[in-house]
DSSP file (Angstrom, degrees, kcal/mol; ACC not computed):
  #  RESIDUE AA STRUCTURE BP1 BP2  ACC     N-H-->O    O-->H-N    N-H-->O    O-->H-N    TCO  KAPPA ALPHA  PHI   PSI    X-CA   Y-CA   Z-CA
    1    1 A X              0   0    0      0, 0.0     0, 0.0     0, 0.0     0, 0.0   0.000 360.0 360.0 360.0 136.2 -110.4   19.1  136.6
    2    2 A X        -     0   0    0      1,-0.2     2,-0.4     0, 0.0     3,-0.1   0.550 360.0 -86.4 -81.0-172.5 -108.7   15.5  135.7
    3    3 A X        -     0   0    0      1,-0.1    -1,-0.2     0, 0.0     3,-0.1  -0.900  64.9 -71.9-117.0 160.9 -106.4   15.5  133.2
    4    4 A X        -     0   0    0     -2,-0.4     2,-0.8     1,-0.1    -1,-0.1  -0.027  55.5-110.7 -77.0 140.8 -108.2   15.1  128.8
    5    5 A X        -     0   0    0      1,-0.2    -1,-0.1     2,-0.1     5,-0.0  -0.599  26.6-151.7 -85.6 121.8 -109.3   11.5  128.5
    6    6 A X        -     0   0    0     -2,-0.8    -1,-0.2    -3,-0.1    -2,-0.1   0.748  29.1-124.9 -70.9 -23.6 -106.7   10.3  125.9
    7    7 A X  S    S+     0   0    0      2,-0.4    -1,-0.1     1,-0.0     3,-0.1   0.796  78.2 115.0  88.4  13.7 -109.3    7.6  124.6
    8    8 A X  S    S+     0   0    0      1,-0.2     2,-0.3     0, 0.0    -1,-0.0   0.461  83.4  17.0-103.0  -4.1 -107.1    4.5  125.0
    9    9 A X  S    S-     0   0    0      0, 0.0     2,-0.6     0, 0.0    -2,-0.4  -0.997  83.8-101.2-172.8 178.1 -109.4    3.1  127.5
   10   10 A X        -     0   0    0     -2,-0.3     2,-0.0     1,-0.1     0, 0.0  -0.654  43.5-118.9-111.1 139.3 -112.8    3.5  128.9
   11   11 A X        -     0   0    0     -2,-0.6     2,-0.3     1,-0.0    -1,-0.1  -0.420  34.4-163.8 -58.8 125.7 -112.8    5.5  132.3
   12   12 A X        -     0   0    0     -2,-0.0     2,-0.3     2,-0.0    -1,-0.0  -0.839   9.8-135.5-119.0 178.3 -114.1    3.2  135.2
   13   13 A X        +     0   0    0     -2,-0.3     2,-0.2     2,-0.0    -2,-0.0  -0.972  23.5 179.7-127.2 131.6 -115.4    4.3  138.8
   14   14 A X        -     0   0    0     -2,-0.3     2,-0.6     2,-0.0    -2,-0.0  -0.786  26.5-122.2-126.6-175.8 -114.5    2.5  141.5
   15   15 A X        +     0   0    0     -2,-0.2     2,-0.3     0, 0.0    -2,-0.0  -0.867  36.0 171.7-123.8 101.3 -115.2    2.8  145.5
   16   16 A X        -     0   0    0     -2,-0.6    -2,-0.0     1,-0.1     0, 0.0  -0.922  40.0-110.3-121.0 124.5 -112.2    3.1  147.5
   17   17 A X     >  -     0   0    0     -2,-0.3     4,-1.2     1,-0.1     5,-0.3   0.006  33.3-132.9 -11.6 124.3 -111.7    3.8  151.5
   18   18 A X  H  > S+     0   0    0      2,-0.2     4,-2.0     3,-0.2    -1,-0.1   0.976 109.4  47.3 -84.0 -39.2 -110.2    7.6  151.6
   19   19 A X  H  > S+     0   0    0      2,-0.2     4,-1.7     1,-0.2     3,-0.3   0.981 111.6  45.0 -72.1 -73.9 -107.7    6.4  153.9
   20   20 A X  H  > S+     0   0    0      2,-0.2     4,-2.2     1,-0.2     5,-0.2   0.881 116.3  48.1  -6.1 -71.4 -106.8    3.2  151.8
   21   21 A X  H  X S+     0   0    0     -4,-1.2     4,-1.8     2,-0.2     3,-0.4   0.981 117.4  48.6 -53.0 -54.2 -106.7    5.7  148.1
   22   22 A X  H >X S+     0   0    0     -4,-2.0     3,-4.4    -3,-0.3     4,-2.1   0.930 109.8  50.2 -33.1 -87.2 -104.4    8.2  150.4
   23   23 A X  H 3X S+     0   0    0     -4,-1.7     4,-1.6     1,-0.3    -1,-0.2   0.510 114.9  40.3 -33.4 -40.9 -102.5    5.6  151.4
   24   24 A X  H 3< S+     0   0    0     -4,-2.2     4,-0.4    -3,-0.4    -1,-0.3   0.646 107.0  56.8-125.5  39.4 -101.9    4.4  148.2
   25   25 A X  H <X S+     0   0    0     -3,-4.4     4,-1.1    -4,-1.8    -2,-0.2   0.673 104.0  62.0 -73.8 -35.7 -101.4    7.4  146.3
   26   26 A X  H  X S+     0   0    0     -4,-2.1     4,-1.0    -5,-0.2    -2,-0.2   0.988 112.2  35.4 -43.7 -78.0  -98.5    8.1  148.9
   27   27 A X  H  X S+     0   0    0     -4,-1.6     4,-2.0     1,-0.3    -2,-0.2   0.546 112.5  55.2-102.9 -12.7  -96.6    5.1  147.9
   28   28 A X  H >4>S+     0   0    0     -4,-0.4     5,-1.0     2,-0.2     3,-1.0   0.906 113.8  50.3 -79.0 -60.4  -97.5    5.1  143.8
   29   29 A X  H ><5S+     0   0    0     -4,-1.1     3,-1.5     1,-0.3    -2,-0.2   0.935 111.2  46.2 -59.3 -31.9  -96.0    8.8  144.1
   30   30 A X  H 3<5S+     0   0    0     -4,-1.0    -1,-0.3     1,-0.3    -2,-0.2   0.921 113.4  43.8 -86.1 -19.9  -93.1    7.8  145.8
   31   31 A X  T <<5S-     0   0    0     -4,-2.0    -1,-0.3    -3,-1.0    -2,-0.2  -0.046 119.2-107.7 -99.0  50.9  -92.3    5.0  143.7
   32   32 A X  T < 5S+     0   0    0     -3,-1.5     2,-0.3    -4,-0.3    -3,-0.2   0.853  84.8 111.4  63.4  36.6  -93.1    7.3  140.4
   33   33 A X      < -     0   0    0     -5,-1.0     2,-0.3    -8,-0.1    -1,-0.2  -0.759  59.5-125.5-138.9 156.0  -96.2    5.4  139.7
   34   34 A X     >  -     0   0    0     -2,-0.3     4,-0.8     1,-0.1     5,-0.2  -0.958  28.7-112.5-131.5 175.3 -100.1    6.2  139.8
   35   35 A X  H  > S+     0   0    0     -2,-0.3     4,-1.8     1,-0.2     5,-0.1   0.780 118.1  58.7 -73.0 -29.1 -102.7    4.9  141.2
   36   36 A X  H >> S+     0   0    0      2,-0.2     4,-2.8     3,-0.2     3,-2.0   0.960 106.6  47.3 -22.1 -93.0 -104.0    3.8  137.9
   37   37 A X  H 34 S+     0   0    0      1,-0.3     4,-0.7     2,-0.2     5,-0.3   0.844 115.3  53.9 -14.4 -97.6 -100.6    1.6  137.0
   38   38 A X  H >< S+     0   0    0     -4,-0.8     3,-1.4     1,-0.2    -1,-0.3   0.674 109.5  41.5 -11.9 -53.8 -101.1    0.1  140.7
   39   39 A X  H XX S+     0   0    0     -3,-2.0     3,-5.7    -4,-1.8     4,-2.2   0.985 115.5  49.0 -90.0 -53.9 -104.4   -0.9  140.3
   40   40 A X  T 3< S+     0   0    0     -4,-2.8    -1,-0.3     1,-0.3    -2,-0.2   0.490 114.4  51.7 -59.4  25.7 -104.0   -2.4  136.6
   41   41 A X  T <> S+     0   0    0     -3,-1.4     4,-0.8    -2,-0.9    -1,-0.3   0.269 105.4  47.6-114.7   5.4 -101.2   -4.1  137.8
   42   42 A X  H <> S+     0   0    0     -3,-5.7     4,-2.1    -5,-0.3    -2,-0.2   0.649 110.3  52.9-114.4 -22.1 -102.5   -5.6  140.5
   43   43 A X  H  X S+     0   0    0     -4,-2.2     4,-2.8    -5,-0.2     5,-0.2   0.862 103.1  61.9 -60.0 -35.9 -105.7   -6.8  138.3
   44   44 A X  H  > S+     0   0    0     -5,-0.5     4,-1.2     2,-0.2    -1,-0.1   0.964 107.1  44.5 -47.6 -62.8 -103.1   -8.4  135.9
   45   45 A X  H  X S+     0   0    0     -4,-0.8     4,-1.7     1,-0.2    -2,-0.2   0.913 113.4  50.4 -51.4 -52.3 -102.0  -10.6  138.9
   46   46 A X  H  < S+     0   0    0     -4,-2.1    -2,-0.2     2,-0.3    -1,-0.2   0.792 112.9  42.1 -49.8 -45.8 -105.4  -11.4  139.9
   47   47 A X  H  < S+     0   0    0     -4,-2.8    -1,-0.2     1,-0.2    -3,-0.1   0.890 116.6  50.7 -65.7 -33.3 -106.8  -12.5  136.6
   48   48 A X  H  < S+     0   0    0     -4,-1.2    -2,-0.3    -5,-0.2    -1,-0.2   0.666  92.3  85.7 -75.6 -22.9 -103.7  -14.4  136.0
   49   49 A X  S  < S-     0   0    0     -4,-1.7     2,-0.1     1,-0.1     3,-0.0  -0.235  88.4-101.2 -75.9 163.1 -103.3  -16.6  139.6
   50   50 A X        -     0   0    0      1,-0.1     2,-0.6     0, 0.0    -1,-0.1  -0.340  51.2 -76.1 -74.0 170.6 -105.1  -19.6  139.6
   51   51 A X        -     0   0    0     -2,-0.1    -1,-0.1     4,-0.1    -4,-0.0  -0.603  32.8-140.8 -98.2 143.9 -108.4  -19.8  141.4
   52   52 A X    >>  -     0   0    0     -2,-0.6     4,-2.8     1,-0.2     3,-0.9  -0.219  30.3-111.2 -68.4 163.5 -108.8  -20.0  144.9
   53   53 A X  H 3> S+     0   0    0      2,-0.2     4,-1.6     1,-0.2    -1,-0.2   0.838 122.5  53.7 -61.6 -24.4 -111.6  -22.3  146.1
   54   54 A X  H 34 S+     0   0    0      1,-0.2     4,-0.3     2,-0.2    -1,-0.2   0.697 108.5  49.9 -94.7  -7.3 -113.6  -19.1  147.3
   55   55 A X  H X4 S+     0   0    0     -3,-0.9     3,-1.1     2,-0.1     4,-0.5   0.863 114.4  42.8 -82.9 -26.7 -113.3  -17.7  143.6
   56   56 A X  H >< S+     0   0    0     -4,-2.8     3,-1.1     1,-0.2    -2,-0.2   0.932 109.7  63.7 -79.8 -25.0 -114.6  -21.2  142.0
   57   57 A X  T 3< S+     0   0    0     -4,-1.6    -1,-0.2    -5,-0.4    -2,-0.1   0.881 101.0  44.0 -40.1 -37.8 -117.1  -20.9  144.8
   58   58 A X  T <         0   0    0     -3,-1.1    -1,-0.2    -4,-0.3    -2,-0.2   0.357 360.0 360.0-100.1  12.3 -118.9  -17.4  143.5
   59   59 A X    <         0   0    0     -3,-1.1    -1,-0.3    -4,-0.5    -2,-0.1   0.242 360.0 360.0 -66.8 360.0 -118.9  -19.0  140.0
């Protein structure tokens, strides 16, 4: 069982590669991180970059 939903933000599901999720569950534990923190930091970047021609494409 997960750890009590604290209620600052809404639980999503995503679909991740078990090798991939391992992989980076390894390296968020080793630098003191979780995979949570990873992924909204890597969404942060992504929303912030400009768009690439293949994102203004799927617009």
């Amino acid at each position: 069982m997960g750890r009590p939903a604290t209620g600052k933000t809404p639980l999503r599901n995503v679909r991740v590669p078990d090798g991939l999720w391992s992989a980076a569950k390894a390296k968020a534990e080793a630098e003191g991180r979780t995979v949570t923190d990873v992924i909204v930091s890597a969404l942060h970047r992504y929303v912030s970059s400009r768009p690439t021609r293949q994102d203004s494409d799927e617009a």
